[in-house]
PDB file of the backbone (N, CA, C, O) and the ligand in Angstrom, with CONECT records:
HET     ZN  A 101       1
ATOM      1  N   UNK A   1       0.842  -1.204   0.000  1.00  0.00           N
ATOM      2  CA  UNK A   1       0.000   0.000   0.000  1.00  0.00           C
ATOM      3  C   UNK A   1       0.872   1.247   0.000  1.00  0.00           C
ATOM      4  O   UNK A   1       1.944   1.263   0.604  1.00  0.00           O
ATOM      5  N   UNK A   2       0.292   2.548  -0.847  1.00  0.00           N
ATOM      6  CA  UNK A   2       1.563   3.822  -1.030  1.00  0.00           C
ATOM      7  C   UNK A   2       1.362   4.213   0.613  1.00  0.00           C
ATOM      8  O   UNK A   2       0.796   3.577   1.502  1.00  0.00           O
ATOM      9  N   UNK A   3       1.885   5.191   0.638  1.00  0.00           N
ATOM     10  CA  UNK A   3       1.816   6.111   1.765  1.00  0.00           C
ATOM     11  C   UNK A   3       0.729   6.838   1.733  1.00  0.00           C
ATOM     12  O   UNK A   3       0.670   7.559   2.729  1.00  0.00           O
ATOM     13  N   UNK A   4      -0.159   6.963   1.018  1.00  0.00           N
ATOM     14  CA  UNK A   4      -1.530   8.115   1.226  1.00  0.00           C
ATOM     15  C   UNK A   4      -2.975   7.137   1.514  1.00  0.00           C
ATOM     16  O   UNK A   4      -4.169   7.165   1.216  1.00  0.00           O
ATOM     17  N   UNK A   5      -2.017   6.277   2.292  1.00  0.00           N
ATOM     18  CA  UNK A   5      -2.896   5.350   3.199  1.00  0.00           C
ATOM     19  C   UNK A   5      -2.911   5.045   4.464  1.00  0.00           C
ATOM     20  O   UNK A   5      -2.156   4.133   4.801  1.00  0.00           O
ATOM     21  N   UNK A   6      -3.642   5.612   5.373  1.00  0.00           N
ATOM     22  CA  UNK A   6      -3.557   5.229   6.818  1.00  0.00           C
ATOM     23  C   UNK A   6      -2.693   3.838   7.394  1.00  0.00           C
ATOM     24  O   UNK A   6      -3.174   2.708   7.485  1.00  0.00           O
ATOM     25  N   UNK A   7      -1.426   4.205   7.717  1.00  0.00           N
ATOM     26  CA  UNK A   7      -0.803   2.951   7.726  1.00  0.00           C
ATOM     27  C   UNK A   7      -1.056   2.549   9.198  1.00  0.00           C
ATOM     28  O   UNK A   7      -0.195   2.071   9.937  1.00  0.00           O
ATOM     29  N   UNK A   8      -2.646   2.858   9.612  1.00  0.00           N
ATOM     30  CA  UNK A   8      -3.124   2.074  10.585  1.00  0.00           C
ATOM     31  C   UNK A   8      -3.997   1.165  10.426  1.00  0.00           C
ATOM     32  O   UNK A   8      -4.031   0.048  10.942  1.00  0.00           O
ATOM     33  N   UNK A   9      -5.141   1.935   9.273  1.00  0.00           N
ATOM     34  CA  UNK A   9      -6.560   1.407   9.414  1.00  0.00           C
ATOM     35  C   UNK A   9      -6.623   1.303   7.485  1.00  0.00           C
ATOM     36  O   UNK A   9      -7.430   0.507   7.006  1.00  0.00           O
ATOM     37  N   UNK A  10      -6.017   1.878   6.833  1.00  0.00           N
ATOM     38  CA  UNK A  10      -5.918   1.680   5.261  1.00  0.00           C
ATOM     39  C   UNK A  10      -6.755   2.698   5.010  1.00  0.00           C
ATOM     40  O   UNK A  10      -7.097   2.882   3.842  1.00  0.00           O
ATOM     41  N   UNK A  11      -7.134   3.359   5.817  1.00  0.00           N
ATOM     42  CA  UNK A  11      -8.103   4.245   4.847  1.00  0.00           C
ATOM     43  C   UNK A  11      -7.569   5.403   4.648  1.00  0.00           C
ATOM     44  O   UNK A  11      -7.142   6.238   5.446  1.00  0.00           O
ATOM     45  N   UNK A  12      -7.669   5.381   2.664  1.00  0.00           N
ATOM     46  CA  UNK A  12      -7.555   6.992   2.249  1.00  0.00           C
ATOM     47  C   UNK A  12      -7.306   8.143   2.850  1.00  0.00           C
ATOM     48  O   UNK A  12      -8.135   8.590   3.642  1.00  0.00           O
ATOM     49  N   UNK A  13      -6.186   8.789   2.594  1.00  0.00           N
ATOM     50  CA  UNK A  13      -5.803   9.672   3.863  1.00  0.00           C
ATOM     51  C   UNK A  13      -6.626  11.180   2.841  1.00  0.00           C
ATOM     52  O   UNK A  13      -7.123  12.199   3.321  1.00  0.00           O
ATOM     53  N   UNK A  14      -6.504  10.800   1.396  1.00  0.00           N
ATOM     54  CA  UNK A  14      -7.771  11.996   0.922  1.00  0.00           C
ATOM     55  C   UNK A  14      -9.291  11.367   1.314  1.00  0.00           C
ATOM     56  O   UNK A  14     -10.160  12.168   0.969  1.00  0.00           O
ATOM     57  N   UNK A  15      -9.626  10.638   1.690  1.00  0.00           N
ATOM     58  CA  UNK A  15     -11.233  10.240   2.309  1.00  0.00           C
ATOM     59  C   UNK A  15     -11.127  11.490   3.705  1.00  0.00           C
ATOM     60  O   UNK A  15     -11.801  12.507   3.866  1.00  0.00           O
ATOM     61  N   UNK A  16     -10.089  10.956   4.500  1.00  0.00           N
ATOM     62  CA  UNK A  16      -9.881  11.789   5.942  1.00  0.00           C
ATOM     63  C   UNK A  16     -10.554  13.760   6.204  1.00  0.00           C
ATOM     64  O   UNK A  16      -9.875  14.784   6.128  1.00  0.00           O
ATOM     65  N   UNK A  17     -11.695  13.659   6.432  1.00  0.00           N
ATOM     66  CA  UNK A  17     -12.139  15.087   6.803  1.00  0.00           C
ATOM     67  C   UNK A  17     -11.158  16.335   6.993  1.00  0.00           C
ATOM     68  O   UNK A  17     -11.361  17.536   6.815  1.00  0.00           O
ATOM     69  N   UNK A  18      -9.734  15.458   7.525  1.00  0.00           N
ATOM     70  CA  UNK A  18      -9.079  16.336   8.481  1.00  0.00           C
ATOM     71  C   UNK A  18      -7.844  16.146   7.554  1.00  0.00           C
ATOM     72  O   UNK A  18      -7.179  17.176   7.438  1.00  0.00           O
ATOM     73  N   UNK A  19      -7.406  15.115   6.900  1.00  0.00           N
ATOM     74  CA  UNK A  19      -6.551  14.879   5.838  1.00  0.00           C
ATOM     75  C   UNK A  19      -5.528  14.900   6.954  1.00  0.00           C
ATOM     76  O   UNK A  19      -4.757  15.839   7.149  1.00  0.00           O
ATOM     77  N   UNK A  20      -5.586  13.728   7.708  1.00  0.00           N
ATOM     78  CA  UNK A  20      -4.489  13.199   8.355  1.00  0.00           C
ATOM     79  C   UNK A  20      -4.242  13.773  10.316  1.00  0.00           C
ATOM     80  O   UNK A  20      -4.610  14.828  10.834  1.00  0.00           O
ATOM     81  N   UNK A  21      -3.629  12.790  10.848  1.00  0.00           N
ATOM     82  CA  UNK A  21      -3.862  13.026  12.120  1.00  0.00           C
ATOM     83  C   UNK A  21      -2.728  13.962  12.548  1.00  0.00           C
ATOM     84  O   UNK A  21      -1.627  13.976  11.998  1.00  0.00           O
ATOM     85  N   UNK A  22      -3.062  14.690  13.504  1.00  0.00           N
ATOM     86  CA  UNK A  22      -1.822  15.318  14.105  1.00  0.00           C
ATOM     87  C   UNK A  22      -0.919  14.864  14.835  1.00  0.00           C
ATOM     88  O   UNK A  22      -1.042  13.899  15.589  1.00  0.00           O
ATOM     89  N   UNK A  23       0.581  15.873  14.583  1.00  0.00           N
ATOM     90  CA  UNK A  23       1.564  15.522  15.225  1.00  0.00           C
ATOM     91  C   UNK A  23       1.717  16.452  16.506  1.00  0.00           C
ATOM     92  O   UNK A  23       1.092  17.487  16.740  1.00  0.00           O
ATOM     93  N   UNK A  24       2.448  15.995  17.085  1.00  0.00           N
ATOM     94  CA  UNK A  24       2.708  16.985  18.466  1.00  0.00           C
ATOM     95  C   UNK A  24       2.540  18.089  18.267  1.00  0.00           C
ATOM     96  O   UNK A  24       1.668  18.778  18.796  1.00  0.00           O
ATOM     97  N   UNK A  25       3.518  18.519  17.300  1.00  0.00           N
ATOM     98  CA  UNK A  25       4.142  20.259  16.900  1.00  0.00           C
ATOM     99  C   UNK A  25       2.872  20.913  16.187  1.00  0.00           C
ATOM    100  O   UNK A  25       2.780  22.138  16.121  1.00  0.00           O
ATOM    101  N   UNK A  26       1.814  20.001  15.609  1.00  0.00           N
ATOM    102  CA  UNK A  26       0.968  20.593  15.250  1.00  0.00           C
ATOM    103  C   UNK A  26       0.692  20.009  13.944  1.00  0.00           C
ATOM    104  O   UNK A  26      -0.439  19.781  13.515  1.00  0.00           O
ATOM    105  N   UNK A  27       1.755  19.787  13.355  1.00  0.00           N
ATOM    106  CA  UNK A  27       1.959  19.343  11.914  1.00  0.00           C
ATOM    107  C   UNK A  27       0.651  18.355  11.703  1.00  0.00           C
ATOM    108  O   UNK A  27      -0.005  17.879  12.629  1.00  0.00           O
ATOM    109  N   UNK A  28       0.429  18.164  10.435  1.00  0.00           N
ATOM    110  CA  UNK A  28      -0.258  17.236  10.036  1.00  0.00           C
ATOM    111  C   UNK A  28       0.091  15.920   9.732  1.00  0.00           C
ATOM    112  O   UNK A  28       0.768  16.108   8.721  1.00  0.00           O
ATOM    113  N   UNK A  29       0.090  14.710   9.922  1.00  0.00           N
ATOM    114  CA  UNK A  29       0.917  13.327   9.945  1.00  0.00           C
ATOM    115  C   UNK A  29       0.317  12.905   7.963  1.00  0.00           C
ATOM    116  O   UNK A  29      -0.724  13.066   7.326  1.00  0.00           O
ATOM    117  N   UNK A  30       1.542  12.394   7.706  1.00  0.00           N
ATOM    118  CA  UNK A  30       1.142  11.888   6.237  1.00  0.00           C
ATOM    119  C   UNK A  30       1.137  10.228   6.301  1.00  0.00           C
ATOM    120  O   UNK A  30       1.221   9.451   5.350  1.00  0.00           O
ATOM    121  N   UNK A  31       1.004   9.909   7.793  1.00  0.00           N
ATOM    122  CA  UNK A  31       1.181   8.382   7.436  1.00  0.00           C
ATOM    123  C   UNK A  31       0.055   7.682   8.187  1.00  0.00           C
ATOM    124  O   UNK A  31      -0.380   6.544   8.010  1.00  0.00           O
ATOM    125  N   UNK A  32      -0.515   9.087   9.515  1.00  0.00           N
ATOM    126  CA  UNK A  32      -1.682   8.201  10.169  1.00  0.00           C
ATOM    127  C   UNK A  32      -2.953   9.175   9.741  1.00  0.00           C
ATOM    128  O   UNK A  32      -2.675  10.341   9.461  1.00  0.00           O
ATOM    129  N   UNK A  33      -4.900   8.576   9.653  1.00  0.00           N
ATOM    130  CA  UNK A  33      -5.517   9.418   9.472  1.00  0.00           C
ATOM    131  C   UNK A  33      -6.162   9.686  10.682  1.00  0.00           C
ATOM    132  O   UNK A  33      -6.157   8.826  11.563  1.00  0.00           O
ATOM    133  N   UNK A  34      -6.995  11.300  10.929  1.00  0.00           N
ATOM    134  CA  UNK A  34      -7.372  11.739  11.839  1.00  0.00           C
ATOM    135  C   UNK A  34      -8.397  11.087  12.932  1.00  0.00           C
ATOM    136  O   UNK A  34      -8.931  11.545  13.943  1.00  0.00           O
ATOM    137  N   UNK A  35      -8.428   9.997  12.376  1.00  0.00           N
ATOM    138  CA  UNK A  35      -9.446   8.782  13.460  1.00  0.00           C
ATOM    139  C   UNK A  35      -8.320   7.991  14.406  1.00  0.00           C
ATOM    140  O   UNK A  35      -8.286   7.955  15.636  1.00  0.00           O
ATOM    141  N   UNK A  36      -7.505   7.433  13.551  1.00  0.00           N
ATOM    142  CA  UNK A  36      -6.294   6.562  14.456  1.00  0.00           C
ATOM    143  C   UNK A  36      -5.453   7.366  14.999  1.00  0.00           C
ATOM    144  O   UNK A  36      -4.790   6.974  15.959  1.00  0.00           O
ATOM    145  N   UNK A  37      -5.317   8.560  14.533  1.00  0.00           N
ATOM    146  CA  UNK A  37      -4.029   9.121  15.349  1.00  0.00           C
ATOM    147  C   UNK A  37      -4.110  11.096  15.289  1.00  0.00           C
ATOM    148  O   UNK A  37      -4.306  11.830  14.319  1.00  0.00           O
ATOM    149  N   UNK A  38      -3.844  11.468  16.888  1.00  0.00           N
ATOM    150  CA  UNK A  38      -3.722  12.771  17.023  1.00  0.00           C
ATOM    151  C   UNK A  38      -2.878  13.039  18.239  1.00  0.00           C
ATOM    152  O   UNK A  38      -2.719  12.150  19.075  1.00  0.00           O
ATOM    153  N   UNK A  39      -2.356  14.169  18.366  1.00  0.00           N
ATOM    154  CA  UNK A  39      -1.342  14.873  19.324  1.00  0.00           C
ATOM    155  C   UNK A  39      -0.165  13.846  19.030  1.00  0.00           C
ATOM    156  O   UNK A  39       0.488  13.652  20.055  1.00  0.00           O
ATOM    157  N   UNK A  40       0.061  13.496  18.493  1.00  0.00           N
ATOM    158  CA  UNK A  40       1.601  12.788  18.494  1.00  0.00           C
ATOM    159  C   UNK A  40       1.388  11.244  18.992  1.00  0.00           C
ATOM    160  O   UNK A  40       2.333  10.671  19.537  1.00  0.00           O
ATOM    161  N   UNK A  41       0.148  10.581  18.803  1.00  0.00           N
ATOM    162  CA  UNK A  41       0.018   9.203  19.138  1.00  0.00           C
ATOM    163  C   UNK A  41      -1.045   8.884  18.610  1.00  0.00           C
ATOM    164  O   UNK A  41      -1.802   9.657  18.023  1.00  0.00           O
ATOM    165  N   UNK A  42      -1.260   7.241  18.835  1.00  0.00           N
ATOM    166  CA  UNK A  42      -2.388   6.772  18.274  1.00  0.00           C
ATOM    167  C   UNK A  42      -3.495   7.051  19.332  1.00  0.00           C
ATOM    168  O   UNK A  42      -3.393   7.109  20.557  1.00  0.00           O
ATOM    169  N   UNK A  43      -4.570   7.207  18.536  1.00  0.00           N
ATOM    170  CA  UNK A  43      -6.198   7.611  19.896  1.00  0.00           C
ATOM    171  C   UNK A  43      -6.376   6.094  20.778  1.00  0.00           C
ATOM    172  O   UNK A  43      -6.406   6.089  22.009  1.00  0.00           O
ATOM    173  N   UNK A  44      -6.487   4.834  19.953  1.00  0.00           N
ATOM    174  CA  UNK A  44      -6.270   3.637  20.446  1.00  0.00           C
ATOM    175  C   UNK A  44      -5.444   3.208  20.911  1.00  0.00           C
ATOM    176  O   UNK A  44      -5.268   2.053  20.524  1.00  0.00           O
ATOM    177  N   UNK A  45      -4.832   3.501  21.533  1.00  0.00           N
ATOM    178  CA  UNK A  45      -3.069   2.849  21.889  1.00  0.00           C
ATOM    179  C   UNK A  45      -3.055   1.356  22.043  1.00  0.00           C
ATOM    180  O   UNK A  45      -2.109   0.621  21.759  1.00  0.00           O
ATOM    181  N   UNK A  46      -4.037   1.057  22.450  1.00  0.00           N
ATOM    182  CA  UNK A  46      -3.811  -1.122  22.798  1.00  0.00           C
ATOM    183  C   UNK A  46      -4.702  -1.859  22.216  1.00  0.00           C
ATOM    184  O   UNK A  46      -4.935  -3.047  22.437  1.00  0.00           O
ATOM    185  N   UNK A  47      -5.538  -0.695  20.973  1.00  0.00           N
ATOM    186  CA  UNK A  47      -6.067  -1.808  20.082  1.00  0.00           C
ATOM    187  C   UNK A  47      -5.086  -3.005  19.224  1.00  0.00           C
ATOM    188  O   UNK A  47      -3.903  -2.820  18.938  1.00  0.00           O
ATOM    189  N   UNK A  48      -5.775  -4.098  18.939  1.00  0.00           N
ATOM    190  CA  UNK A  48      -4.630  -5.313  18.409  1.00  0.00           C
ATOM    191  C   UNK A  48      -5.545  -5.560  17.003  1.00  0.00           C
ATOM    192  O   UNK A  48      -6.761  -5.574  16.810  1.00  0.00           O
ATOM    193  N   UNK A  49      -4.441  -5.736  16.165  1.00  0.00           N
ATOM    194  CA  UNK A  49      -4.622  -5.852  15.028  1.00  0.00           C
ATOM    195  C   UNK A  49      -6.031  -6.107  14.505  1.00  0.00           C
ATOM    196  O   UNK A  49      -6.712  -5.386  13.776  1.00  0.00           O
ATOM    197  N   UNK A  50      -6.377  -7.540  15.150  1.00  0.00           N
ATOM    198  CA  UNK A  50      -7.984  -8.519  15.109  1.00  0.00           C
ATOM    199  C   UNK A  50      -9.400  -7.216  15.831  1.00  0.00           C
ATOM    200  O   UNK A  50     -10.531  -7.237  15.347  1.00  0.00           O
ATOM    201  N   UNK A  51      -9.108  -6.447  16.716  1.00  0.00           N
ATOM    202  CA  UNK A  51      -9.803  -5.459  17.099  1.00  0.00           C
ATOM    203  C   UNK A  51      -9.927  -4.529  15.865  1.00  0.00           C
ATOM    204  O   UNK A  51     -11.026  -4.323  15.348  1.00  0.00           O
ATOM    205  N   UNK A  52      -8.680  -3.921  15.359  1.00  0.00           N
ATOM    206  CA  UNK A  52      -9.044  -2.901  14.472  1.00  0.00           C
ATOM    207  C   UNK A  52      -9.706  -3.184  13.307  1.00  0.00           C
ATOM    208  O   UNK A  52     -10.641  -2.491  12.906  1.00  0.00           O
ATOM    209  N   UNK A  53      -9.094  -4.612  12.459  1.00  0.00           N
ATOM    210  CA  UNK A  53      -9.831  -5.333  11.529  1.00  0.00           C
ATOM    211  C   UNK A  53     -11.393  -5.464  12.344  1.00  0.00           C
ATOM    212  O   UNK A  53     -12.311  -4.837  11.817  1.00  0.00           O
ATOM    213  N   UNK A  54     -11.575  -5.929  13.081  1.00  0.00           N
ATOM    214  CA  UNK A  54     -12.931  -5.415  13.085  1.00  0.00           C
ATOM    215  C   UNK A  54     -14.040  -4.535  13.194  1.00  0.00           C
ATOM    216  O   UNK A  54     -15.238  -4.673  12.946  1.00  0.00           O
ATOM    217  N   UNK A  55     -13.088  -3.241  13.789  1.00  0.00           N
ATOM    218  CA  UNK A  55     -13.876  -2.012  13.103  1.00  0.00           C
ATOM    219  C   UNK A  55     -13.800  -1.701  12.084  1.00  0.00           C
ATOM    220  O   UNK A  55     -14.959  -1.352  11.859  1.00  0.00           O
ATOM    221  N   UNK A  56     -13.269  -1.548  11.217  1.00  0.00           N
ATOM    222  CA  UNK A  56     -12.639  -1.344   9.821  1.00  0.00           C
ATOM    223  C   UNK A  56     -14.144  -2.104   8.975  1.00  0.00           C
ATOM    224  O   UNK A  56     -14.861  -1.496   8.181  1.00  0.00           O
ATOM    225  N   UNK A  57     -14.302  -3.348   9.355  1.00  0.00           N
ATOM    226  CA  UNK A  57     -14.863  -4.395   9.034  1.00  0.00           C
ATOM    227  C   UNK A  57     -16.381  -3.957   8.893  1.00  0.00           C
ATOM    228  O   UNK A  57     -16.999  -3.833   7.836  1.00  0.00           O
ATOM    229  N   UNK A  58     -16.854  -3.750  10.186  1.00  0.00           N
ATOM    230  CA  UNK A  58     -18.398  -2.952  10.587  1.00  0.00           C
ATOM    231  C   UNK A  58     -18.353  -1.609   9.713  1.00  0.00           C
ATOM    232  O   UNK A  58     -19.504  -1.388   9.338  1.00  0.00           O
ATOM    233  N   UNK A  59     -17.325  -0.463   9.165  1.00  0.00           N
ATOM    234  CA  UNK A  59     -17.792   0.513   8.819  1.00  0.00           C
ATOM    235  C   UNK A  59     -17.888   0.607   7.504  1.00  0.00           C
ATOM    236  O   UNK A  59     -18.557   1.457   6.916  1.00  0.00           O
ATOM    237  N   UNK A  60     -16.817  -0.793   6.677  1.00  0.00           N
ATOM    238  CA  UNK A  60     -16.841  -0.997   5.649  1.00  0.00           C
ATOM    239  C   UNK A  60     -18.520  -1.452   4.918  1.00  0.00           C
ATOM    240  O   UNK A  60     -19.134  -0.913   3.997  1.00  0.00           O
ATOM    241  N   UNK A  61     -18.860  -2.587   5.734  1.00  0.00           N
ATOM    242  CA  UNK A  61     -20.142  -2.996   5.455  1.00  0.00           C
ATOM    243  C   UNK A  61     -21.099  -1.935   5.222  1.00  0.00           C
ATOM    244  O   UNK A  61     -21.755  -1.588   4.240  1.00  0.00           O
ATOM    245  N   UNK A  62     -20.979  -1.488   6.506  1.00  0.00           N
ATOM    246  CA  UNK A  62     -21.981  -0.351   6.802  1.00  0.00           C
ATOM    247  C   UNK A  62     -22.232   0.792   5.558  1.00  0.00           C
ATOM    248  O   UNK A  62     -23.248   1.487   5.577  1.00  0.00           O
ATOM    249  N   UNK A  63     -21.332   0.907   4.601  1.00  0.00           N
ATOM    250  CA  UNK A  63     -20.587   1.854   3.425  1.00  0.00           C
ATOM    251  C   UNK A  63     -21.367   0.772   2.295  1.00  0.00           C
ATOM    252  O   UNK A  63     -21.173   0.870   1.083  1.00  0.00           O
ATOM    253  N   UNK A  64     -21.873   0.193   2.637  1.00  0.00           N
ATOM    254  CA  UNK A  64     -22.496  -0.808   1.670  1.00  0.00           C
ATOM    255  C   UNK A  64     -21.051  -0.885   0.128  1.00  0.00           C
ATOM    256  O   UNK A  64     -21.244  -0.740  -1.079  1.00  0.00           O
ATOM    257  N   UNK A  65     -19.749  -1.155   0.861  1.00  0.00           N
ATOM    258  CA  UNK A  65     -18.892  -1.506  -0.489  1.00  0.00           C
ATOM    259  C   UNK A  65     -18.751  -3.217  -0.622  1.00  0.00           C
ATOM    260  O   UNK A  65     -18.801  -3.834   0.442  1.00  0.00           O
ATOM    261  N   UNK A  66     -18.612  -3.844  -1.637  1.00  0.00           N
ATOM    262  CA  UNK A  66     -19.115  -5.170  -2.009  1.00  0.00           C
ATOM    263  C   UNK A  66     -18.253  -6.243  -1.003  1.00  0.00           C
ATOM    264  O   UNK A  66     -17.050  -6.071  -0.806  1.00  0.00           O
ATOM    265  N   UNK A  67     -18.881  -7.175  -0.496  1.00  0.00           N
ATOM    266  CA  UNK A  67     -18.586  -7.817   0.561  1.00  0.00           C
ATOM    267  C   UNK A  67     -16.909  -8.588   0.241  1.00  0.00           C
ATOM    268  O   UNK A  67     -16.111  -8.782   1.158  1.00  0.00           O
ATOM    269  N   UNK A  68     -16.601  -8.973  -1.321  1.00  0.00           N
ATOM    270  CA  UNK A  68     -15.324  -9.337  -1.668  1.00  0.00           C
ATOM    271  C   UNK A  68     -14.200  -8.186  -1.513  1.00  0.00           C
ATOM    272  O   UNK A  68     -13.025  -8.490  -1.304  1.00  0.00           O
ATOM    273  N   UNK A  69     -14.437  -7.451  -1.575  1.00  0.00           N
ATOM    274  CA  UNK A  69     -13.964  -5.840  -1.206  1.00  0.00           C
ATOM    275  C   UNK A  69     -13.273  -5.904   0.394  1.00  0.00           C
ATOM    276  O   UNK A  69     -12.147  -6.019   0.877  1.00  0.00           O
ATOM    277  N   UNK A  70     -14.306  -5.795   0.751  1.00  0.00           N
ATOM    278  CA  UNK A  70     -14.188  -5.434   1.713  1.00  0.00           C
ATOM    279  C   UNK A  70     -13.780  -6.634   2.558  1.00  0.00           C
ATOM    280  O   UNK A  70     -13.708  -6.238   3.721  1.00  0.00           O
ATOM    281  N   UNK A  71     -13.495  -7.865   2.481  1.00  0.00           N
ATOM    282  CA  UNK A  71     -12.834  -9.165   3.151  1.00  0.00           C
ATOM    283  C   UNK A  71     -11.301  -8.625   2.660  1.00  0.00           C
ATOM    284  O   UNK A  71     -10.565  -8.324   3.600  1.00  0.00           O
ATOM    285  N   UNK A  72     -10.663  -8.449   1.128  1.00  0.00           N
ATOM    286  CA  UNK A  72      -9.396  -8.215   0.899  1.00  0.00           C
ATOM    287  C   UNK A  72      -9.127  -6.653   1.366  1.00  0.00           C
ATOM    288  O   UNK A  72      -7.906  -6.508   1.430  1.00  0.00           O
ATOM    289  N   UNK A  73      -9.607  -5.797   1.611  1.00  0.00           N
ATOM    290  CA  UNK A  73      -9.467  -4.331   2.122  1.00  0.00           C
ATOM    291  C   UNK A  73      -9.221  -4.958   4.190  1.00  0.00           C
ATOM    292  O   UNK A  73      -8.355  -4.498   4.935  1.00  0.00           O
ATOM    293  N   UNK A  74      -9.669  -5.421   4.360  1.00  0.00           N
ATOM    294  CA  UNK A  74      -9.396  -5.821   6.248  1.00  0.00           C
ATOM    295  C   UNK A  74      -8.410  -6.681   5.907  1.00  0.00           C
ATOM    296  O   UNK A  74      -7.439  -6.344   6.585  1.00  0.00           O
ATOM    297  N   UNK A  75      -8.035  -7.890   5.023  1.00  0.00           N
ATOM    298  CA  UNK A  75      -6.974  -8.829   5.064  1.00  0.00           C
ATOM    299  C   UNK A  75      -5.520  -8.010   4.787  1.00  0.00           C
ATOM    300  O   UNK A  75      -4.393  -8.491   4.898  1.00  0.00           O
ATOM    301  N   UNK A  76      -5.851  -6.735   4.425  1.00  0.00           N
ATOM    302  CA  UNK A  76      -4.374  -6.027   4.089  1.00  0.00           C
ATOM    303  C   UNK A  76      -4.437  -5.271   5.044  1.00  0.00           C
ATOM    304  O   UNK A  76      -4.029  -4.154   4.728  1.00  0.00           O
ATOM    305  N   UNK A  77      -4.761  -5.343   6.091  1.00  0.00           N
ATOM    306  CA  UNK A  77      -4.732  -4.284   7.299  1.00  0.00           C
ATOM    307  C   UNK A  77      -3.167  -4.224   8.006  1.00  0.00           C
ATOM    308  O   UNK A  77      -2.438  -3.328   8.434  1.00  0.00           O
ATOM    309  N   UNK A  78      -3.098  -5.568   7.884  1.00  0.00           N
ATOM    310  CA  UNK A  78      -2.122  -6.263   8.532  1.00  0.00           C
ATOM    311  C   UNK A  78      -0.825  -6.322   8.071  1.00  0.00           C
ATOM    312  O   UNK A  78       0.146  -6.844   8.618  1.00  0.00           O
ATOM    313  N   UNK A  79      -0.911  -5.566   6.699  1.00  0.00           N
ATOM    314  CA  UNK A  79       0.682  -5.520   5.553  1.00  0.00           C
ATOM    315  C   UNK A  79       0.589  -3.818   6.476  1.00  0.00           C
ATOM    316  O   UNK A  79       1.709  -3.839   6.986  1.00  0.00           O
ATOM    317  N   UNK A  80       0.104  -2.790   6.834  1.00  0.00           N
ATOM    318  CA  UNK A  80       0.591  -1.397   7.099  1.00  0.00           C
ATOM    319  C   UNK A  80       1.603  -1.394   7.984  1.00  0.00           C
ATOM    320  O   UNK A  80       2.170  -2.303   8.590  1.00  0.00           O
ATOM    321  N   UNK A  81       1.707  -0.499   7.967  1.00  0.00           N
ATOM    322  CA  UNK A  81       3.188  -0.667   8.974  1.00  0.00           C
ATOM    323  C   UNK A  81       3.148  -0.573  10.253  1.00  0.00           C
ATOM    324  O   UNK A  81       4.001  -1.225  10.855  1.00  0.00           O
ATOM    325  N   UNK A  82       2.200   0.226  11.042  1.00  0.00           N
ATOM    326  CA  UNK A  82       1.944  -0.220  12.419  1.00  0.00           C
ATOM    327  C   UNK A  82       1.657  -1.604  12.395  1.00  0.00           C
ATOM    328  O   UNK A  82       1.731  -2.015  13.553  1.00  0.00           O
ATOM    329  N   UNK A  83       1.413  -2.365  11.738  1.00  0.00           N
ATOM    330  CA  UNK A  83       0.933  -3.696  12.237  1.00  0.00           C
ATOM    331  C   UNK A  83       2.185  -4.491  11.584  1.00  0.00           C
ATOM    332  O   UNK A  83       1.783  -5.625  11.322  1.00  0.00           O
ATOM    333  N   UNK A  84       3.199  -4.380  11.311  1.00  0.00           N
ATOM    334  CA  UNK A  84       4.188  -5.113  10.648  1.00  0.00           C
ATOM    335  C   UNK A  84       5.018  -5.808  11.512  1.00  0.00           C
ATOM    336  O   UNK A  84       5.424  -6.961  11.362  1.00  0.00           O
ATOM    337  N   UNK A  85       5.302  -4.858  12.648  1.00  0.00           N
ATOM    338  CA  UNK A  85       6.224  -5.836  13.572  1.00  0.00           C
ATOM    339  C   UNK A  85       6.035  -6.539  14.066  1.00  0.00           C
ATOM    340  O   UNK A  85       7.008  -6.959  14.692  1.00  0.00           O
ATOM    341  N   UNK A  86       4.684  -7.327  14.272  1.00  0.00           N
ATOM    342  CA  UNK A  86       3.747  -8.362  14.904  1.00  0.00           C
ATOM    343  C   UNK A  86       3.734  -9.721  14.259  1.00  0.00           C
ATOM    344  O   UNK A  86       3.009 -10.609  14.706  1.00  0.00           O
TER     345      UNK A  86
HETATM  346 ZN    ZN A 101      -6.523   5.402  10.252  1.00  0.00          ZN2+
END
């Protein structure tokens, strides 16, 4: 996945209202979006991989995008890079 993808949750960092989460200094982050991550950390700190895939999972559905979609969109959750060292 490029970089203009939430390398938490995969989602579109141009989808993001806020177009990306904040950093400490203020800056705007180009690697997390404004749901997973603000002030210089993630909002979830001890969600685990199988947790986030399953929100991801519920909002995808919910978006009515096609159910094959959306099984390979949560199965690549797990290639981003917060979730790599696991
Ligand atoms: Zn995210």
């Amino acid at each position: 996945m490029s970089k203009f993808y939430c390398q938490s949750c995969g989602m579109p960092i141009s989808k993001d209202p806020h177009h990306g989460g904040l950093e400490k200094d203020g800056t705007r982050s180009s690697r997390y979006c404004s749901f997973c991550y603000n002030d210089g950390e993630f909002v979830q700190k001890d969600i685990t991989l199988e947790q986030m895939q399953g929100v991801v999972l519920e909002q995808l559905l919910k978006s009515k995008m096609p159910r094959l979609l959306v099984r390979i969109y949560v199965r690549n959750i797990k290639k981003l890079s917060r979730w790599k060292t696991k």
